[in-house]
Every structure is written in C-alpha cells, then in structure tokens.
N, CA, C and O of each residue as an XYZ file, in Angstrom:
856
protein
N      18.657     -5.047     -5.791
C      17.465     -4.265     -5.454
C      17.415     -3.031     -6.358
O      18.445     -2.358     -6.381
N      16.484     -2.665     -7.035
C      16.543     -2.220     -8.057
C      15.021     -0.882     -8.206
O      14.992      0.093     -8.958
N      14.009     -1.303     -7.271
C      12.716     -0.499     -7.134
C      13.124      0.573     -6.477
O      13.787      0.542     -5.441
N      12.748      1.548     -7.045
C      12.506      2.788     -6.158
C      10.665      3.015     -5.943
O       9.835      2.226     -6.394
N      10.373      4.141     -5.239
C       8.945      4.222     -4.924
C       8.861      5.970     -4.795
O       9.694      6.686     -4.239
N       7.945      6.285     -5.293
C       7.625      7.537     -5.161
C       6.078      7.667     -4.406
O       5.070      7.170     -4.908
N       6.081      8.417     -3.126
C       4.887      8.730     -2.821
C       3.446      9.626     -3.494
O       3.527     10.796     -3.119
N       2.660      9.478     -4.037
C       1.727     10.198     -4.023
C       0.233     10.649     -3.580
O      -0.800     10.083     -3.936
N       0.308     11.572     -2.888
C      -0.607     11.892     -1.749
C      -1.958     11.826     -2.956
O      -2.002     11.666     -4.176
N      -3.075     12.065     -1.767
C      -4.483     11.596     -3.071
C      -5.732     12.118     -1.931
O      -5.619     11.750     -0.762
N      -6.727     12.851     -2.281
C      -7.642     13.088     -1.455
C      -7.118     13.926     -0.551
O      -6.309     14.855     -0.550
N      -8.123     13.071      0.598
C      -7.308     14.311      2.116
C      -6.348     13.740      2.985
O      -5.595     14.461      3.639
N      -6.298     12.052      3.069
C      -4.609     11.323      3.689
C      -4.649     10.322      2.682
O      -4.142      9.272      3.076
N      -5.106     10.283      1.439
C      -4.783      8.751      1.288
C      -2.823      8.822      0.674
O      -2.056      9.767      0.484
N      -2.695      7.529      0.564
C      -1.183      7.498      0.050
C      -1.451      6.653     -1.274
O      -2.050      5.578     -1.298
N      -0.832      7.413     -2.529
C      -0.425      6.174     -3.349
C       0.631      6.133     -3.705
O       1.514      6.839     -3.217
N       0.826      5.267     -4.681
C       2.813      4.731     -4.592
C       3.122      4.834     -6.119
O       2.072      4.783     -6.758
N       3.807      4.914     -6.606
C       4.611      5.262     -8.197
C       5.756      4.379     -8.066
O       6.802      4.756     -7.537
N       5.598      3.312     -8.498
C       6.733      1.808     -8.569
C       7.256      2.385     -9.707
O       6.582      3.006    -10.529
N       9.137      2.080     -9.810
C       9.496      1.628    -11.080
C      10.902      0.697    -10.788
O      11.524      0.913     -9.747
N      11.331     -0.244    -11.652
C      12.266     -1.000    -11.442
C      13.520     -0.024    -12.370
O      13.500      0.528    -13.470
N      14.049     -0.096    -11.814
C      15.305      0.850    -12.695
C      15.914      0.469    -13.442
O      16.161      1.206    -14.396
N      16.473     -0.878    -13.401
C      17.017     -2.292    -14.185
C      16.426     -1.834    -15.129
O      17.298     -1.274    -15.792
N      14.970     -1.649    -15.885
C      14.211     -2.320    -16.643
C      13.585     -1.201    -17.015
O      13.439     -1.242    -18.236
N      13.137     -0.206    -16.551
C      12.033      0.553    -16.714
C      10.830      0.613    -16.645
O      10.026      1.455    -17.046
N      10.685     -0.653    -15.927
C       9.166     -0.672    -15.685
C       8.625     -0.358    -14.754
O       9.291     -0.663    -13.765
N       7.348      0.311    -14.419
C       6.505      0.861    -13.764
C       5.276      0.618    -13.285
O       4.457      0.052    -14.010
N       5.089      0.840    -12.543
C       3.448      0.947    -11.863
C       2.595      1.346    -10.669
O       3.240      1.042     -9.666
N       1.835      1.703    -10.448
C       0.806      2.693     -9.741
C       0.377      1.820     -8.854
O       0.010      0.758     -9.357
N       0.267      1.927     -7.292
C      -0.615      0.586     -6.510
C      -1.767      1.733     -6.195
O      -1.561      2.938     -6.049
N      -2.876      1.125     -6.140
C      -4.181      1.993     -5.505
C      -4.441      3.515     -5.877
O      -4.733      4.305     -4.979
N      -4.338      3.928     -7.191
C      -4.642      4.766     -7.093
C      -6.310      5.837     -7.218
O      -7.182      5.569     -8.044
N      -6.378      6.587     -6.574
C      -7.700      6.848     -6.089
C      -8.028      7.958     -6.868
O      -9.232      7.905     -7.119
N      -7.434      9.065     -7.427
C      -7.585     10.243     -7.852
C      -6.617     10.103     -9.638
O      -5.472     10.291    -10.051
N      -7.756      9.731    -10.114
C      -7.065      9.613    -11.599
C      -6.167     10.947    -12.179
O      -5.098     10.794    -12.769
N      -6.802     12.325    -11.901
C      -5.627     13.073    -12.203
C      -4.516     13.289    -11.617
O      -3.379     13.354    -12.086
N      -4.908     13.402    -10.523
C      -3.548     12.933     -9.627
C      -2.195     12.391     -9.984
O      -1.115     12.958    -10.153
N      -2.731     10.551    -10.083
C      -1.914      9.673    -10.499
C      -1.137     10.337    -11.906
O       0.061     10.554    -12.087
N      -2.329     10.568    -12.828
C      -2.140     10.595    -14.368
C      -0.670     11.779    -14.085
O       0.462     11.336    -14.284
N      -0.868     13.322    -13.600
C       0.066     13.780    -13.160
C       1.275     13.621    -12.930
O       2.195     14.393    -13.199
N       1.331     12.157    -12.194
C       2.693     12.212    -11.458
C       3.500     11.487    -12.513
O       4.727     11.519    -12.614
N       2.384     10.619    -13.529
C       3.099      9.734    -14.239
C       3.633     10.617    -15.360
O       4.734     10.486    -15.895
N       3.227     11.019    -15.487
C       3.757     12.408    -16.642
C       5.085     13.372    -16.510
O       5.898     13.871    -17.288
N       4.827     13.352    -14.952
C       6.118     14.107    -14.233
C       7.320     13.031    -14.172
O       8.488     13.420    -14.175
N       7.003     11.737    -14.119
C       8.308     10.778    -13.921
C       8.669     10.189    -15.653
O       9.573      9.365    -15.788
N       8.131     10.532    -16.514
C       8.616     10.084    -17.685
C       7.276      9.758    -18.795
O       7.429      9.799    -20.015
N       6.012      9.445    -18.152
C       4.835      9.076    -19.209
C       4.611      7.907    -19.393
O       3.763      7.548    -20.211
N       5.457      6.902    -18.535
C       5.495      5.207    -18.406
C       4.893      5.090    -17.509
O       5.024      5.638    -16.415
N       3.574      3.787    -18.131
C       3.064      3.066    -17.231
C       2.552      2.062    -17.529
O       1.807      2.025    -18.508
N       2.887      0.605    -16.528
C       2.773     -0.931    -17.061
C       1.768     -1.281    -16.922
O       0.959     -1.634    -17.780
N       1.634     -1.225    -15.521
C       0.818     -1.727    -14.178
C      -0.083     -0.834    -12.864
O       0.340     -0.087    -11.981
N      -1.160     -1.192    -13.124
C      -1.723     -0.864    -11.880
C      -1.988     -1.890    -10.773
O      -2.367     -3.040    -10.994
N      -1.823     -1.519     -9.911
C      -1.733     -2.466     -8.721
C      -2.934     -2.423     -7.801
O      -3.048     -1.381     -7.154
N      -3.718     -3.225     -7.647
C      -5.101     -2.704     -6.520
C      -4.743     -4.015     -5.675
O      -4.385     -5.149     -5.991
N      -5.061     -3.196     -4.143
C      -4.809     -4.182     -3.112
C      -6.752     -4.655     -2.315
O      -7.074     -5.601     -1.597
N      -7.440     -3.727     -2.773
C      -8.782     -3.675     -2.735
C      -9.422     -3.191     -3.512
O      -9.040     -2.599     -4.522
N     -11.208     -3.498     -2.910
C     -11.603     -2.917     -3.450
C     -12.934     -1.451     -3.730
O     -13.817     -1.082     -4.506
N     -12.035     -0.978     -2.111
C     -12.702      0.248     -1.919
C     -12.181      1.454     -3.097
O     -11.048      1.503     -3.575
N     -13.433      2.484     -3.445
C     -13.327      3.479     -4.185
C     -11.960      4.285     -3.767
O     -11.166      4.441     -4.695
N     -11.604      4.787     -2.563
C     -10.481      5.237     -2.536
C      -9.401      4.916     -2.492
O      -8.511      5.478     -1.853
N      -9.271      3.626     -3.397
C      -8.180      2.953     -4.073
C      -8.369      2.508     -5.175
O      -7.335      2.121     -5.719
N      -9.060      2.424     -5.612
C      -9.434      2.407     -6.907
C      -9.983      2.953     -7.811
O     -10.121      2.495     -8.945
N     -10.553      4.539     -7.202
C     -11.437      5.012     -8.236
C     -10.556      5.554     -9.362
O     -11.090      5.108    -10.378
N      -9.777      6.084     -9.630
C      -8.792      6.202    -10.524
C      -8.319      5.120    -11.718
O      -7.926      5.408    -12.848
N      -8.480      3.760    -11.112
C      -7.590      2.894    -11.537
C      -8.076      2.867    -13.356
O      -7.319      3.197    -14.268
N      -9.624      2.350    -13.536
C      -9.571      2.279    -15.412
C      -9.212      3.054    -15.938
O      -8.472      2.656    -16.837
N      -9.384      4.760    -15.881
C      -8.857      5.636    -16.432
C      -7.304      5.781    -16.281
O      -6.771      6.016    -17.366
N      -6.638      5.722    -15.470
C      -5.717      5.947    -15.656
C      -4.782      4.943    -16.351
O      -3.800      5.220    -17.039
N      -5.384      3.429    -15.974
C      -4.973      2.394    -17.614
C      -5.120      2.904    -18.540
O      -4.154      3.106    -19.276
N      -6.257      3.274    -18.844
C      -6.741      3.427    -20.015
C      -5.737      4.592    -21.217
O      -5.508      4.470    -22.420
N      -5.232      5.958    -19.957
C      -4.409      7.040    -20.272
C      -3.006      6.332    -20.763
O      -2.564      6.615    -21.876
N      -2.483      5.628    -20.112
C      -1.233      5.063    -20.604
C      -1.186      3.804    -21.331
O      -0.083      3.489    -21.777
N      -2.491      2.768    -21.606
C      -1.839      1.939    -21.585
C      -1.902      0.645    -20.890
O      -2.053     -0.468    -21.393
N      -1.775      0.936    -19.773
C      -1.601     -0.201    -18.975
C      -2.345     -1.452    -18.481
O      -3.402     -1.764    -19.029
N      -1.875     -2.138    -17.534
C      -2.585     -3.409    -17.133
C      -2.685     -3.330    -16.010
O      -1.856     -2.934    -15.191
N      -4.219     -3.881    -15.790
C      -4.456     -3.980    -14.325
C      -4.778     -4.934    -13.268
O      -5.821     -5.588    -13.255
N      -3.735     -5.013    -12.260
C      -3.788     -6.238    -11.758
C      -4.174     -5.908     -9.994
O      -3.932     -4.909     -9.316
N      -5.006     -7.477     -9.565
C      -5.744     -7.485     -8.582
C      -5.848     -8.863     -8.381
O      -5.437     -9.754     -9.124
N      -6.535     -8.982     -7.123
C      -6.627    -10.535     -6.589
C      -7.919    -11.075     -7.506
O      -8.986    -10.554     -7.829
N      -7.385    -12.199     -7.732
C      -8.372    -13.107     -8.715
C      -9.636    -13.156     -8.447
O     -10.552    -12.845     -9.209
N      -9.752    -13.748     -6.799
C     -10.807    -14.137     -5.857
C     -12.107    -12.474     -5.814
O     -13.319    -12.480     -5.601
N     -11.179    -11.284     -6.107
C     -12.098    -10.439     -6.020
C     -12.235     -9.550     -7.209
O     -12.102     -8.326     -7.230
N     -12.492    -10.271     -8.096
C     -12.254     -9.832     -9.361
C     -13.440     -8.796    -10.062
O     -13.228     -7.935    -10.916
N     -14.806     -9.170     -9.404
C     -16.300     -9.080     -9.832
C     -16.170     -7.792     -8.784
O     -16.935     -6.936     -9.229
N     -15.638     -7.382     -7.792
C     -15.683     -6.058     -6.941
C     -14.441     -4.958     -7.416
O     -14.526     -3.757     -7.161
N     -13.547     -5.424     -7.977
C     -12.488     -4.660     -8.875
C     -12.661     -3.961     -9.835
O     -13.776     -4.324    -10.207
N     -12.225     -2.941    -10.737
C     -11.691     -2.695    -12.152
C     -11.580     -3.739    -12.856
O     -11.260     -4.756    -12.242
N     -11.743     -3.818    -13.958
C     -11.533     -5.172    -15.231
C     -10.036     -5.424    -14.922
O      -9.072     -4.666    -15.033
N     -10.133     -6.897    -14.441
C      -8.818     -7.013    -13.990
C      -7.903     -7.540    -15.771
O      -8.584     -7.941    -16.714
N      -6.637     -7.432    -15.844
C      -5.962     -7.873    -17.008
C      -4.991     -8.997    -16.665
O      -4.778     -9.932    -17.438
N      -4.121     -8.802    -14.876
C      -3.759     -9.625    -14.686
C      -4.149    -10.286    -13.119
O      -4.108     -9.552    -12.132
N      -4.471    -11.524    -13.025
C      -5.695    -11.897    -11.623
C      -4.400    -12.794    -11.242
O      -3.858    -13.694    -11.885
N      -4.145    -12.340    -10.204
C      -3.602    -13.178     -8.864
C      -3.893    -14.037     -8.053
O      -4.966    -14.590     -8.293
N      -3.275    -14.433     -7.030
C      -3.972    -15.305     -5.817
C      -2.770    -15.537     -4.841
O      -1.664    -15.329     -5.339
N      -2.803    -15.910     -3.610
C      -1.645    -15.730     -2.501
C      -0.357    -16.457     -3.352
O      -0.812    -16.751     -4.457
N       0.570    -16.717     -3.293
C       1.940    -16.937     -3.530
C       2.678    -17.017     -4.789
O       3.690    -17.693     -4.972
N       1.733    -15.824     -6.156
C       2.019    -15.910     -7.075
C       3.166    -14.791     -6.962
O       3.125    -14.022     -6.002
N       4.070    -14.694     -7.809
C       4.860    -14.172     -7.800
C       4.306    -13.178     -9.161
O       3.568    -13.541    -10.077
N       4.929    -11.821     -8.943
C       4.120    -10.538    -10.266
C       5.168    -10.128    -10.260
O       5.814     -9.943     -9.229
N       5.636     -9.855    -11.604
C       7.045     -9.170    -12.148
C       6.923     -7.765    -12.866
O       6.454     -7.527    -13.980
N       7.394     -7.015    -12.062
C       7.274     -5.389    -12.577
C       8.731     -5.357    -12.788
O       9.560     -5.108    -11.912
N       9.063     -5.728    -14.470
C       9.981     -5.466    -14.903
C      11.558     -6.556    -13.980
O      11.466     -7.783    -14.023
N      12.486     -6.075    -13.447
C      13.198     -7.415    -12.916
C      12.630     -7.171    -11.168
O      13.130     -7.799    -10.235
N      11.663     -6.283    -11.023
C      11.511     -6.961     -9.469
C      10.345     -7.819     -8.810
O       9.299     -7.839     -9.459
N      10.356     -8.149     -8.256
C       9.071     -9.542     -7.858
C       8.630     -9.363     -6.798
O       9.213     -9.738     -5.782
N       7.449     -8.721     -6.793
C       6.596     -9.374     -5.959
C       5.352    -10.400     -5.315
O       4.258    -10.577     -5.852
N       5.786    -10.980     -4.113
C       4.951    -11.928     -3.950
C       3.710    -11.877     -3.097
O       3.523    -11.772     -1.884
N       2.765    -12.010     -4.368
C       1.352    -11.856     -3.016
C       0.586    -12.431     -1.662
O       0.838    -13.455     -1.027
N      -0.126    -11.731     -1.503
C      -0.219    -12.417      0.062
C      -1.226    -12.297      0.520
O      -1.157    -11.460      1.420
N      -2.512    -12.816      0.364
C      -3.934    -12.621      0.796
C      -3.817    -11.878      2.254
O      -2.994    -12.242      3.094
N      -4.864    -10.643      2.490
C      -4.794    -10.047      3.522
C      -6.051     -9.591      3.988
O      -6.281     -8.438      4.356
N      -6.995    -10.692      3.957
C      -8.530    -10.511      4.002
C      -8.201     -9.803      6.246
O      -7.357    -10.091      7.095
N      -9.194     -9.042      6.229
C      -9.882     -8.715      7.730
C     -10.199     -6.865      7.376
O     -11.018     -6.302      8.102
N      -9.645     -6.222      6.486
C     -10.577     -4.805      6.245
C     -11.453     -4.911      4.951
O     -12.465     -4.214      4.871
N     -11.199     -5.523      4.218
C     -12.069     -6.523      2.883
C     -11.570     -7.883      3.254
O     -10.467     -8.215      3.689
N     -12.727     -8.659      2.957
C     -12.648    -10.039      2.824
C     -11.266    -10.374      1.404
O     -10.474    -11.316      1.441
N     -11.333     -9.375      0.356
C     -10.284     -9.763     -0.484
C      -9.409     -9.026     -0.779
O      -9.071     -8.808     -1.942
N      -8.818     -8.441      0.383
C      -7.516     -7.437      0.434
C      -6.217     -8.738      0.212
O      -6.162     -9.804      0.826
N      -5.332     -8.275     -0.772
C      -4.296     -8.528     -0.699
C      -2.946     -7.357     -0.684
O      -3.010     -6.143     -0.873
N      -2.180     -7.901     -0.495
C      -0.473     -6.973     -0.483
C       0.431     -7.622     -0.873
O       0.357     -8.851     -0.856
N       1.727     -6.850     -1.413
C       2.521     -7.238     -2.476
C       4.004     -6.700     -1.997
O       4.597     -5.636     -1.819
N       4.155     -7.685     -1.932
C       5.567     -8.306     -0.831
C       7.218     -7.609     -1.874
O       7.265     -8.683     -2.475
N       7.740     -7.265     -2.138
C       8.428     -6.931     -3.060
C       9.961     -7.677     -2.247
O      10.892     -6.888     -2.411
N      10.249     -8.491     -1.737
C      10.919     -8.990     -0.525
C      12.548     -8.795     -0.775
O      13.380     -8.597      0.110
N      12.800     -8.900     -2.210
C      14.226     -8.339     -2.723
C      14.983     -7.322     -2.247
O      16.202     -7.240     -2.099
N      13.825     -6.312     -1.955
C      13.578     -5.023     -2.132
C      13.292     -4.404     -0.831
O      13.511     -3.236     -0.509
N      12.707     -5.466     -0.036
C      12.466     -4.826      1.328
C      11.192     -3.926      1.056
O      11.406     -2.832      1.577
N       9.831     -3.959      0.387
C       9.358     -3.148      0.409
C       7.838     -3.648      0.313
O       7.630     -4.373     -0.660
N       6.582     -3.358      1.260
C       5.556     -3.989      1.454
C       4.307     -2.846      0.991
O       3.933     -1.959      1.759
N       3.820     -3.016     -0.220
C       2.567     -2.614     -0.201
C       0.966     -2.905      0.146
O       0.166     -3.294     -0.705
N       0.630     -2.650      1.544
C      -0.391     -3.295      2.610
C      -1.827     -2.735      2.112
O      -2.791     -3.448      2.389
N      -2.092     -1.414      1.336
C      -3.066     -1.232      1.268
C      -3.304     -0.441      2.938
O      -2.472      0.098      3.667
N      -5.006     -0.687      3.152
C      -5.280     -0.882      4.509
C      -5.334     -2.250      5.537
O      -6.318     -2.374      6.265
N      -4.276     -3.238      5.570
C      -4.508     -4.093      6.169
C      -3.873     -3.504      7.727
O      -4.459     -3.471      8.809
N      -2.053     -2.938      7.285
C      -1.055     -2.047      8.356
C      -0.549     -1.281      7.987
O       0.175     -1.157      6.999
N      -1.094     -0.157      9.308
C      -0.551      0.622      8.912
C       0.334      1.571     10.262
O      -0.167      1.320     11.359
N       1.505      2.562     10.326
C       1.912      2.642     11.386
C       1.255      2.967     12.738
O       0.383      3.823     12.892
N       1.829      2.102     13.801
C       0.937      1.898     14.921
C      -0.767      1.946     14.917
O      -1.588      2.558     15.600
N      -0.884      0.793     13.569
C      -1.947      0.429     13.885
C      -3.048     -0.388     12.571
O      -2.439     -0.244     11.510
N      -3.791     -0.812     12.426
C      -4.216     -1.721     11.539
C      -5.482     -1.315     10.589
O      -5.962     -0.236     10.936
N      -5.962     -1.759      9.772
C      -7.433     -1.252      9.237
C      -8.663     -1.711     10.043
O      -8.776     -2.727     10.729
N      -9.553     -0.739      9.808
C     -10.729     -1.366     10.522
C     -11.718     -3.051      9.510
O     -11.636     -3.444      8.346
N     -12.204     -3.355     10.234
C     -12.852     -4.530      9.814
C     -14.013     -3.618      9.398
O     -14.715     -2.829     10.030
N     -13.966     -4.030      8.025
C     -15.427     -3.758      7.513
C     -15.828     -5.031      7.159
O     -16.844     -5.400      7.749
N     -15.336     -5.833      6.362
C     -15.744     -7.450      6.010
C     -15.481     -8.791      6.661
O     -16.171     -9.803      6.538
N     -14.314     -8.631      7.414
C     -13.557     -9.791      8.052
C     -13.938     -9.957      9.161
O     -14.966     -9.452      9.614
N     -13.025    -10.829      9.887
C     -13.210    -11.121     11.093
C     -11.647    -10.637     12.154
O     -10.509    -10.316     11.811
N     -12.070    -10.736     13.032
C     -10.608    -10.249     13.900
C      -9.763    -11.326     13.635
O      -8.748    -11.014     13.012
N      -9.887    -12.540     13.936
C      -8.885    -13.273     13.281
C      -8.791    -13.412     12.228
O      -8.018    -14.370     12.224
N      -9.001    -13.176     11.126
C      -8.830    -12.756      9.602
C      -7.398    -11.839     10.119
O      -6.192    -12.088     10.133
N      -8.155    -10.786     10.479
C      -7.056    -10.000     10.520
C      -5.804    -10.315     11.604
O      -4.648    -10.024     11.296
N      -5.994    -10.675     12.356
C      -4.506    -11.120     13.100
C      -3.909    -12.483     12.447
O      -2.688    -12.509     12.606
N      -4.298    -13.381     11.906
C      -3.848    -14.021     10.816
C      -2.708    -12.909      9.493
O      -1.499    -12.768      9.307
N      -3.841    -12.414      8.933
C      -3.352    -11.394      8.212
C      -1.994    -10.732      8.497
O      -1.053    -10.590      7.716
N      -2.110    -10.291     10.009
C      -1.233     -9.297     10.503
C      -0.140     -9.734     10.885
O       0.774     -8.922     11.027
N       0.154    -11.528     11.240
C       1.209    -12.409     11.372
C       1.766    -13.046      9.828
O       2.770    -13.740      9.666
N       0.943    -12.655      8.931
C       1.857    -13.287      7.589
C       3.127    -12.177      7.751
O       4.268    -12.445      8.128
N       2.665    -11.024      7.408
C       3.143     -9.491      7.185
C       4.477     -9.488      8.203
O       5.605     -9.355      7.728
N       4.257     -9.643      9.624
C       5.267    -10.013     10.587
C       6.114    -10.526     10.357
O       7.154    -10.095     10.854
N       6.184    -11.731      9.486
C       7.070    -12.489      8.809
C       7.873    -12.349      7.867
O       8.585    -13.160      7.274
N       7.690    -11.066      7.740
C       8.771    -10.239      6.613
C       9.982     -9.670      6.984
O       9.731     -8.758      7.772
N      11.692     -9.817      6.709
C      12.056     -9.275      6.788
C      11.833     -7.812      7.800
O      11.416     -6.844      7.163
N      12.021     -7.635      8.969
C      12.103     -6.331      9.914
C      12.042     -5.520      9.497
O      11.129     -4.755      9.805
N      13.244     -5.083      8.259
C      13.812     -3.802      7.431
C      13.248     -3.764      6.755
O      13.842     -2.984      6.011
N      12.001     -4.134      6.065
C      10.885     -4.388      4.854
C      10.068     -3.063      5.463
O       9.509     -2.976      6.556
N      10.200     -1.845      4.181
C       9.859     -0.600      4.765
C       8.273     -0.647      4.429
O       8.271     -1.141      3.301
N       7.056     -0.428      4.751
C       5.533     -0.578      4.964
C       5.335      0.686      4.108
O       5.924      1.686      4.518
N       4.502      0.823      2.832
C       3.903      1.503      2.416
C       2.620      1.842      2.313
O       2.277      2.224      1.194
N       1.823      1.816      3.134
C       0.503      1.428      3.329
C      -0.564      2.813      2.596
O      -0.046      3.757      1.999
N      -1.980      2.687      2.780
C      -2.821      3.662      2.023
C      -2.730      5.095      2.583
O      -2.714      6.116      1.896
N      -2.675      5.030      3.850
C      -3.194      6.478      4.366
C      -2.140      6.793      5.713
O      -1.458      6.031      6.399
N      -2.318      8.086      5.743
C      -1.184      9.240      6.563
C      -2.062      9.041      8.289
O      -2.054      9.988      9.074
N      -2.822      7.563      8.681
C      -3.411      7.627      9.733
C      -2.112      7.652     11.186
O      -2.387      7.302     12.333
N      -0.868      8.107     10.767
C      -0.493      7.797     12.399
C      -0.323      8.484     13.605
O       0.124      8.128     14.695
N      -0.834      9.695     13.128
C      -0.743     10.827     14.569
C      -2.479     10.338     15.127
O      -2.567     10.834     16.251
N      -3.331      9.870     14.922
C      -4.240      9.439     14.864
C      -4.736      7.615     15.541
O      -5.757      7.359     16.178
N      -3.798      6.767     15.190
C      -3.014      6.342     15.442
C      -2.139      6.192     17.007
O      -2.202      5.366     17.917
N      -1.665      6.912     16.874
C      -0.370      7.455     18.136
C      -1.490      7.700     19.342
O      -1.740      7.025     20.340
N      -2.028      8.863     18.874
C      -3.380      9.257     20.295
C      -4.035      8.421     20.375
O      -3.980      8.168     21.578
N      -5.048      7.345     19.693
C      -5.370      6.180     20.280
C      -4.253      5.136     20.824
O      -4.919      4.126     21.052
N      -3.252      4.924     21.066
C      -2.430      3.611     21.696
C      -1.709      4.383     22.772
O      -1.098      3.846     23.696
N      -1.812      5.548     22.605
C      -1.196      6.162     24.115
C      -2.688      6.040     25.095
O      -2.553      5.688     26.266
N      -3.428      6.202     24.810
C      -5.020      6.455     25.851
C      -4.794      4.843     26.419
O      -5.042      4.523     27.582
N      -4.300      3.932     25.419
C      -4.759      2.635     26.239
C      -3.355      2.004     26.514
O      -3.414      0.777     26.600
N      -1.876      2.636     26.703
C      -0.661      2.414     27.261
C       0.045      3.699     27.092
O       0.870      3.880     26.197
N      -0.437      4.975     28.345
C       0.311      5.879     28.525
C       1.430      5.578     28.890
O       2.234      6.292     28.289
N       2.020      4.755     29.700
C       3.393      4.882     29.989
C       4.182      4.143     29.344
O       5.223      3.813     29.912
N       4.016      3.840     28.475
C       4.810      3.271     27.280
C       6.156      4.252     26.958
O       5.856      5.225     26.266
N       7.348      4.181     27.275
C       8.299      4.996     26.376
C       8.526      5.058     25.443
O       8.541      6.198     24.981
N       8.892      3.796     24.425
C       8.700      3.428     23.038
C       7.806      4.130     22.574
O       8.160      4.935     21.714
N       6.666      4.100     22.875
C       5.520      4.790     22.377
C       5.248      6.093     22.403
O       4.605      6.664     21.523
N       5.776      6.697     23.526
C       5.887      8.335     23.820
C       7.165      8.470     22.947
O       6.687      9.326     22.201
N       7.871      8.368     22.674
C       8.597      8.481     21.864
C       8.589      8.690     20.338
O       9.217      9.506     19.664
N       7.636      7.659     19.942
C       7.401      7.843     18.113
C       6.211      8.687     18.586
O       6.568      9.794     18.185
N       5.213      8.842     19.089
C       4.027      9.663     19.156
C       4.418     11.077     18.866
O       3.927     11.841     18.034
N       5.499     11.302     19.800
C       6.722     12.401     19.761
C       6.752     12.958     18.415
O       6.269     13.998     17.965
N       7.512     11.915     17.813
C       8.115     12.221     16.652
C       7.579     12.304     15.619
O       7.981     12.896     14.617
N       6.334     11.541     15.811
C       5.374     11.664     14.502
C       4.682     13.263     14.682
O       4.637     13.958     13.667
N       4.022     13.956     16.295
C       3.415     15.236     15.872
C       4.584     16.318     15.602
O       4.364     17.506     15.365
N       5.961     15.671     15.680
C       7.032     16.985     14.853
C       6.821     16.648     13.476
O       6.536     17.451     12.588
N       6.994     15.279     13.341
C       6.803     15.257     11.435
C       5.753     16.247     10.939
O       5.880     17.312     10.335
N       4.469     15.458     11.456
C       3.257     16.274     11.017
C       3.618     17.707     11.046
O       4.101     18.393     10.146
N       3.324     17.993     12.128
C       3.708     19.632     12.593
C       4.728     19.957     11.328
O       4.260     21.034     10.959
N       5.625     19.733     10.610
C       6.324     20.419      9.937
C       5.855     19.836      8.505
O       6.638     19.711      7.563
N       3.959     19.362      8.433
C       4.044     18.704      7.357
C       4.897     17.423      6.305
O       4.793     17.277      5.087
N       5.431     16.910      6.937
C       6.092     15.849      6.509
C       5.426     14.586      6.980
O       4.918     14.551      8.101
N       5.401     13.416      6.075
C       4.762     11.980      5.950
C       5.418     11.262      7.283
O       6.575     11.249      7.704
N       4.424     10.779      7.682
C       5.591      9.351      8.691
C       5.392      7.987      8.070
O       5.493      6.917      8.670
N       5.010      8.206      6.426
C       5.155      6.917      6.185
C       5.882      6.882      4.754
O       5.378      7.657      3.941
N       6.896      6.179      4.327
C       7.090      4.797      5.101
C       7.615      4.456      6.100
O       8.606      5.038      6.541
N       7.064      3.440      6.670
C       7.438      3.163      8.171
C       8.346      1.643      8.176
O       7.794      0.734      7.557
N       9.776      1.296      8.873
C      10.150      0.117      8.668
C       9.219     -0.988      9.229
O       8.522     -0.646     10.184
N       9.115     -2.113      8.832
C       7.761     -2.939      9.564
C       8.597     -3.119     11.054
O       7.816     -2.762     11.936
N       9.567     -3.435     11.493
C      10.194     -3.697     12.779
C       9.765     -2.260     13.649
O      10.130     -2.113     14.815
C-alpha cells in the first residue's frame, strides 16, 4: 500500500483529494472544483500532476478540472458513459476497469442515484474509497437524477468493500448529517455518540472526514 491522500478543502464544505502513489510518484486530483485552489496545493506538494479524477458531473467537482490539466499537464479521466456532461475526457472508463495511478489501482464502480453517471474509485489495496457524492458520513447524496434504488443498489456495491476502506467523499456534510438521523432515531447510542464527536471535531474546526466505511 503505497497511496497517501491529502485533503483539500474547496468552496464553503466541498472536499477534494491530492492522490499520490509513493512507489512511483504519481499523482492526481479527484473532483476538483476551485482551480486555484487545487493548482495551489499541487505546487505546495512538488508541481506533479498525472491525473484528474471526476466522479461527476456537477460544477462543484469539476469546475476546476480543464484548467488545472491544462496547468500541469495532465489527463483527465471520467466515466465513459458520461463523457458529453464532463471535461474533455483523455482517459474514459466504465464499471470494473481497473485505472493505474502510478503502482496503485483503482477499480471503478458505477454509482448512478445523485447523477445518473456518478462513478467512484475503489483503490482496494489501499483501503481507500473515493465516492464523490454518492456516501457520505452518516448519510448519502441527494437524488437529483436517479432513482432510490439506483441508489441503494449503489450504496450496497460500496458496502462490499473491505470495512477498513477509509471513505473520502465530496463534502464536510456530517454534523448536518448527525442532526438529521438523530430527529428520526433519538435514542440511538451509537449515534449519540458519533453526533457527539463529530460537533467536538467541528467545534474545534477539524474534518470528520475521512470516515472508515464500517
């Protein structure tokens, strides 16, 4: 296991991610929304960049993405099927292809129910799931295109991952999150519990994500 991940915040919660394989040196950006932003961080970690990664194809995951190819270099990859709603894709996917960022692999995984052509990128070596908005802690994306079973389909591939497979998803929604699933199972302990712990995170400004998928 060889990926590390660097968070980078974007807007007002979104999350994006700064991949690199260490083995290898290779790198890449999933969703990023705020081209200076990104461009920033990549500058701060060395000025390498392979890959961009889009898991959709809403603006606040992608509005960044050509320019910031364009700044380094790079290639940009996305699901095949939604190619005409994307950035000019360079490399087009589809569920169980395997994408090599340098020696680590990830395997894709169609995740249509918040876009009809959301996918996520399984890094499974690695333990490490980039969902986009399909999941996110205590709780899921909204349906703008899909259907509910789209998405609980969706939400049982993801299940099937490795427990310890840590969830990197788009946005800082879980104190948000937390207060909706307590209103509809207050006496949950489990649940009073991370709700807990997530308004100390917040409260002291700190991320609650990544979250382990278990």
């Amino acid at each position: 296991m060889t990926l590390t991940v660097r968070r980078v915040p974007m807007l007002s919660d979104n999350y994006a991610w700064l991949l690199k394989d260490e083995a290898s040196g290779a790198t890449g950006f999933v969703d990023p929304a705020d081209e200076a932003a990104a461009s920033a961080a990549v500058r701060e970690a060395g000025g390498r960049l392979d890959f961009v990664l889009l898991t959709h194809h809403h603006d606040d995951h992608t509005a960044g993405a050509a320019g910031l190819a364009r700044g380094f270099g790079a290639r940009i990859v996305g699901n095949r099927a939604d190619r005409r709603r994307l950035p000019k894709l360079d490399v087009e996917l589809a569920e169980g292809d395997d994408f090599a960022l340098g020696g680590a692999h990830a395997r894709i995984i169609d995740t249509p129910g918040h876009t009809v052509g959301h996918v996520a990128y399984a890094f499974e070596a690695d333990r490490a799931l980039f969902c986009g908005d399909t999941l996110f802690s205590l709780g899921c994306g909204r349906l703008f295109e899909g259907t509910p079973a789209q998405m609980f389909a969706s939400l049982r591939k993801l299940a099937a991952l490795d427990p310890e497979t840590l969830v990197y998803c788009g946005h800082e929604y879980t104190a948000s999150n937390a207060r909706f699933a307590l209103s509809a199972d207050p006496e949950n302990p489990a649940l009073r519990e991370r709700a807990a712990e997530v308004e100390r995170l917040r409260a002291e400004g700190r991320p609650t994500i990544p979250v382990k998928l278990s």
